[in-house]
N, CA, C and O atoms as a GROMACS GRO file, in nm:
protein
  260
    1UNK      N    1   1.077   2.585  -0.115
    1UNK     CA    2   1.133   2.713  -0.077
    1UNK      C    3   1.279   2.698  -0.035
    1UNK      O    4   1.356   2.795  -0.034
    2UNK      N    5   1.322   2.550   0.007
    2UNK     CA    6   1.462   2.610   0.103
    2UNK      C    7   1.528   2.540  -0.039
    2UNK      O    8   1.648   2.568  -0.036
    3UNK      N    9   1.501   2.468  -0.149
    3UNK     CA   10   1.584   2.422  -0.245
    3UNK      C   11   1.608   2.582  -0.321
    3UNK      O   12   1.716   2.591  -0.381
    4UNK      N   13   1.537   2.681  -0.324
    4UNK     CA   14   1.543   2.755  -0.376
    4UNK      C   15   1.614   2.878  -0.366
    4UNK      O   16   1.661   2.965  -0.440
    5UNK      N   17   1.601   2.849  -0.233
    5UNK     CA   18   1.676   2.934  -0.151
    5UNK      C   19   1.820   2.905  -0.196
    5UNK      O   20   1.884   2.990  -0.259
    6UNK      N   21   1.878   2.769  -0.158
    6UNK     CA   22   1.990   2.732  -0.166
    6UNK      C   23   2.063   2.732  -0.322
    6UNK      O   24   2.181   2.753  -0.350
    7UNK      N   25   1.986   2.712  -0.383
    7UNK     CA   26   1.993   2.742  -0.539
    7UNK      C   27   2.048   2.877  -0.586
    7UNK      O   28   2.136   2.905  -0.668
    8UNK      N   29   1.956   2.967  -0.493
    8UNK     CA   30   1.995   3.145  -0.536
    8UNK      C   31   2.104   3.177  -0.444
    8UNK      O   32   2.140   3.292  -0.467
    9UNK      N   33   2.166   3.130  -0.360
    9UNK     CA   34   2.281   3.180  -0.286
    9UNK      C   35   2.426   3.099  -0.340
    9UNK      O   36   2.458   2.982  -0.318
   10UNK      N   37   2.500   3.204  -0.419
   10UNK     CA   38   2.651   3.182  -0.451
   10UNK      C   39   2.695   3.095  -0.388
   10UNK      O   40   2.761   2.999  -0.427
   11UNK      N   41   2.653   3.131  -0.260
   11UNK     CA   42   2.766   2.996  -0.113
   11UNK      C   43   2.699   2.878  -0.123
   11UNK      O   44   2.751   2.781  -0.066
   12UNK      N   45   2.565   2.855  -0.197
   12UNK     CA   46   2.552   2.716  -0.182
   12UNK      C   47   2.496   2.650  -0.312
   12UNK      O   48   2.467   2.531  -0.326
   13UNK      N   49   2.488   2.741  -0.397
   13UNK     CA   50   2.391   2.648  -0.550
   13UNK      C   51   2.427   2.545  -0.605
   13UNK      O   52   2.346   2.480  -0.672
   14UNK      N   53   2.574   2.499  -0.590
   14UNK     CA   54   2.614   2.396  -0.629
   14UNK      C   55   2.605   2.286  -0.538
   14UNK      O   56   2.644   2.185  -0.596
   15UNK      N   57   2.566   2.259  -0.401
   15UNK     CA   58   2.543   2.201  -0.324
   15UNK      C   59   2.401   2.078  -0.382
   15UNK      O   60   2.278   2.092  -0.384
   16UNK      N   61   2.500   1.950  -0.424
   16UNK     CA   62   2.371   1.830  -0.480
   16UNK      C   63   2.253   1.830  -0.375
   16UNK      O   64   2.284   1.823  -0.256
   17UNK      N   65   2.124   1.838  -0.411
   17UNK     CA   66   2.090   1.789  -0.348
   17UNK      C   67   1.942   1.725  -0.410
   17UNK      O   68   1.874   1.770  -0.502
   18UNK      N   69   1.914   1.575  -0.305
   18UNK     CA   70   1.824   1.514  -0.347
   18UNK      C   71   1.723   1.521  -0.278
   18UNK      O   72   1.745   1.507  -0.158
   19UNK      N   73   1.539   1.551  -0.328
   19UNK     CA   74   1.479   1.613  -0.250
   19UNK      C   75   1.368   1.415  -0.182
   19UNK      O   76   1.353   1.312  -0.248
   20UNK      N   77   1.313   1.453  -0.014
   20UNK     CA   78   1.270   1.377  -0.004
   20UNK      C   79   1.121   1.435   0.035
   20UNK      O   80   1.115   1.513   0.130
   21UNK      N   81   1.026   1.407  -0.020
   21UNK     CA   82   0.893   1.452   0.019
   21UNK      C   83   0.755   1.387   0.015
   21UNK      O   84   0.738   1.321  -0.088
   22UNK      N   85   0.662   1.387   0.093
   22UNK     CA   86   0.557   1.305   0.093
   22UNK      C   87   0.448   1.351  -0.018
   22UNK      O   88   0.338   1.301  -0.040
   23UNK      N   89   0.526   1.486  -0.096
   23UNK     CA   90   0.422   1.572  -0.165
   23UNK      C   91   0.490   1.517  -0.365
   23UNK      O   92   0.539   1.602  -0.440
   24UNK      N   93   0.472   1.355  -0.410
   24UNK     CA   94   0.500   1.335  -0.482
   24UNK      C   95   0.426   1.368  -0.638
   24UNK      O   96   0.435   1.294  -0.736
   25UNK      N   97   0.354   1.494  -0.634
   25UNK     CA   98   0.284   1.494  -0.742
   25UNK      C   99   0.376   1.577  -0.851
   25UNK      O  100   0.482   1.639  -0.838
   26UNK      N  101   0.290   1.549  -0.965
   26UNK     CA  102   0.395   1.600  -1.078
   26UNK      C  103   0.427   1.743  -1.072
   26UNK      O  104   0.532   1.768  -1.131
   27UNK      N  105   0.359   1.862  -1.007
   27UNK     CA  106   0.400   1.934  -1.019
   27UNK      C  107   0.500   1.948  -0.926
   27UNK      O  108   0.592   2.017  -0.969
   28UNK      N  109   0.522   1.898  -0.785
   28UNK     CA  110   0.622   1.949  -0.686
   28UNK      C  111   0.737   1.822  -0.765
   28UNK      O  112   0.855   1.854  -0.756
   29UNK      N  113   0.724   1.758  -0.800
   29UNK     CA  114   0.838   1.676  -0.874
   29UNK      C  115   0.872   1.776  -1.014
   29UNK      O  116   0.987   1.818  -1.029
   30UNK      N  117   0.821   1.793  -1.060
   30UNK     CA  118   0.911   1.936  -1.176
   30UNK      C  119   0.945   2.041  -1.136
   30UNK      O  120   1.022   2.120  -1.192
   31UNK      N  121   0.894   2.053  -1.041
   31UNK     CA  122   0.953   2.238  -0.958
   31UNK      C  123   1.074   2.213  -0.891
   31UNK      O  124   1.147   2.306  -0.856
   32UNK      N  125   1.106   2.064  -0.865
   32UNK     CA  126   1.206   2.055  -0.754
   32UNK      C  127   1.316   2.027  -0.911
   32UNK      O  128   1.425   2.080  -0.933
   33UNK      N  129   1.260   1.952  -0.976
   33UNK     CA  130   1.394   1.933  -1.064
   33UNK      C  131   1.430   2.051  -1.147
   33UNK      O  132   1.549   2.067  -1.172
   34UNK      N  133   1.314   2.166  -1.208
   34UNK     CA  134   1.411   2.300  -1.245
   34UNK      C  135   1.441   2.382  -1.183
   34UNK      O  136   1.491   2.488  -1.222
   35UNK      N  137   1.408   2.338  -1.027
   35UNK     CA  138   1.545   2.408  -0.962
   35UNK      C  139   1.652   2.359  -0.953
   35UNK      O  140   1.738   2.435  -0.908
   36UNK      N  141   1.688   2.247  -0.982
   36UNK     CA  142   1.815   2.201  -0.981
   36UNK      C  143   1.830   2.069  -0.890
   36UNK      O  144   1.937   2.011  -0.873
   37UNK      N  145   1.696   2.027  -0.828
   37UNK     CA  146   1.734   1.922  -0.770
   37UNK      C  147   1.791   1.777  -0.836
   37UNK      O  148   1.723   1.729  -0.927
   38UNK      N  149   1.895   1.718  -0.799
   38UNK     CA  150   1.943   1.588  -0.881
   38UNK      C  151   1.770   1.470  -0.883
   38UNK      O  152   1.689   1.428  -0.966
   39UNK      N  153   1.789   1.464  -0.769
   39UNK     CA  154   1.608   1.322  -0.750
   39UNK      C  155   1.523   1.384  -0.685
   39UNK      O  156   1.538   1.499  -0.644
   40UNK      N  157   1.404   1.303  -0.665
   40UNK     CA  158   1.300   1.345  -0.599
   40UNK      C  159   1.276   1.189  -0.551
   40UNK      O  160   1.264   1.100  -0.636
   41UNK      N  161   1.270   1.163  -0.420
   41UNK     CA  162   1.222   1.058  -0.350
   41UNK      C  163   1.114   1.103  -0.290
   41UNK      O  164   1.110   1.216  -0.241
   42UNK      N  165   0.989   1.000  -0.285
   42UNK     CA  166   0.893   1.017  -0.216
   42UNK      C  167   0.833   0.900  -0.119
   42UNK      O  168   0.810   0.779  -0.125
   43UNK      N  169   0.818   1.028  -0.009
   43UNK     CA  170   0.763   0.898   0.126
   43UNK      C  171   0.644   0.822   0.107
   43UNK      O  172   0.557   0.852   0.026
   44UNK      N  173   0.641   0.702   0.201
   44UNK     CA  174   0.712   0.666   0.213
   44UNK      C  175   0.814   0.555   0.160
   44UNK      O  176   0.787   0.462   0.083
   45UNK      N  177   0.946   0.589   0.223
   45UNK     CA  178   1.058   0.464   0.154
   45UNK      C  179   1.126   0.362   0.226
   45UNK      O  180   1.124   0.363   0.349
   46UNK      N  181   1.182   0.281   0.168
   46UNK     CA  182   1.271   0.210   0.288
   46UNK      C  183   1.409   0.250   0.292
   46UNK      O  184   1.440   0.345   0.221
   47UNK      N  185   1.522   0.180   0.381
   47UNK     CA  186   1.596   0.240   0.389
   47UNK      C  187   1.706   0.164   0.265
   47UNK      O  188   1.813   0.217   0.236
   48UNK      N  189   1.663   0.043   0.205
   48UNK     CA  190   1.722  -0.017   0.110
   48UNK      C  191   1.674   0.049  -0.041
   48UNK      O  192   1.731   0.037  -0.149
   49UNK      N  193   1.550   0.123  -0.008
   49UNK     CA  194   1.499   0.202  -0.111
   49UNK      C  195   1.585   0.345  -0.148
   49UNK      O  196   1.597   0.402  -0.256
   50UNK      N  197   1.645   0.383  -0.001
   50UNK     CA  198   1.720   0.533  -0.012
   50UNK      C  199   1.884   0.562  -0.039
   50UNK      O  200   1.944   0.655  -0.094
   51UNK      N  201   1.938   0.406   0.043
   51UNK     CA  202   2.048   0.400  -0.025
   51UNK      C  203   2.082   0.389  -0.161
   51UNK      O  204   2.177   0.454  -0.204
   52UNK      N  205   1.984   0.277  -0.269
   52UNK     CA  206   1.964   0.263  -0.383
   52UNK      C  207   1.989   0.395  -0.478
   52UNK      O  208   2.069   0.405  -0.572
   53UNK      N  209   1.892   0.500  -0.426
   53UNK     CA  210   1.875   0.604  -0.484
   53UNK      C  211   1.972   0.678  -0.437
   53UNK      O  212   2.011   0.742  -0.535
   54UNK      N  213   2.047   0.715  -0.326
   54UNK     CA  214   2.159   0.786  -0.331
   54UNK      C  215   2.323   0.750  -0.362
   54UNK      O  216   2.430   0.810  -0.361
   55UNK      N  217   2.272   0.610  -0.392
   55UNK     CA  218   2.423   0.536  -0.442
   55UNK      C  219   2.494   0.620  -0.574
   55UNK      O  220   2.602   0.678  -0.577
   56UNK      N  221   2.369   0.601  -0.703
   56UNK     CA  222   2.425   0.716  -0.816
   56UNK      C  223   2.508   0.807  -0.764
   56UNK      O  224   2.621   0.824  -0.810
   57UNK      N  225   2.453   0.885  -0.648
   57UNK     CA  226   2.513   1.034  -0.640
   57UNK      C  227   2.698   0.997  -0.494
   57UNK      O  228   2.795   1.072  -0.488
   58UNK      N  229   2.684   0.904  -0.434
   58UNK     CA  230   2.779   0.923  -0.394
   58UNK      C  231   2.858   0.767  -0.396
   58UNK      O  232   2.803   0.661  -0.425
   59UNK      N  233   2.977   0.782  -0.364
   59UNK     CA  234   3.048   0.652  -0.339
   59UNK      C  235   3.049   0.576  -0.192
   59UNK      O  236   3.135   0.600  -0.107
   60UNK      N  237   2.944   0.482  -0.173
   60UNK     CA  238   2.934   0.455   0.025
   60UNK      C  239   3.083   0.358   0.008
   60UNK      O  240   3.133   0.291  -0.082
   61UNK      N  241   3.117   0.394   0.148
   61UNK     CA  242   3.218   0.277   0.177
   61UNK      C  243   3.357   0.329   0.102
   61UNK      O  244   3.462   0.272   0.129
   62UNK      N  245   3.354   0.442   0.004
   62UNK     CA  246   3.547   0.456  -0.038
   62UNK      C  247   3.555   0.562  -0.017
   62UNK      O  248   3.470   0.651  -0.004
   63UNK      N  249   3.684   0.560  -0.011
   63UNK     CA  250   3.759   0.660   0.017
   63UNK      C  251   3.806   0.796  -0.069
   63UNK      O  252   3.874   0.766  -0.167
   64UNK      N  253   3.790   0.890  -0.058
   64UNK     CA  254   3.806   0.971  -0.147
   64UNK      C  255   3.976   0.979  -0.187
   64UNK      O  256   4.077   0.967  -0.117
   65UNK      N  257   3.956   1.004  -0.336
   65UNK     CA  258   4.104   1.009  -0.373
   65UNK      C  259   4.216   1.186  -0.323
   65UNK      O  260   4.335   1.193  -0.352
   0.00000   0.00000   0.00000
């Protein structure tokens, strides 16, 4: 509901986001991605498991140009 939310509001649909949930079945993993979510992580993870997966989406450690 709140990916969806954020999806249908102008002020935020473009806002990446990667979903984390203990509810990893195929259907809440396809509902989250045609709404637009980039991943779907599911609990539980580690924390070498979450950086991994959010490395794709951002640059840790630089600096923006």
């Amino acid at each position: 509901e709140a990916l969806a939310a954020l999806k249908a509001n102008p002020a935020t649909r473009d806002i990446p986001v990667v979903m984390l949930s203990a509810d990893g079945g195929k259907d809440n993993v396809d509902r989250a991605k045609q709404l637009g979510a980039l991943n779907f992580i599911t609990k539980p993870f580690t924390g070498d498991a979450l950086v991994t997966s959010l490395s794709a989406y951002i640059n840790f450690g630089q600096k923006a140009a």
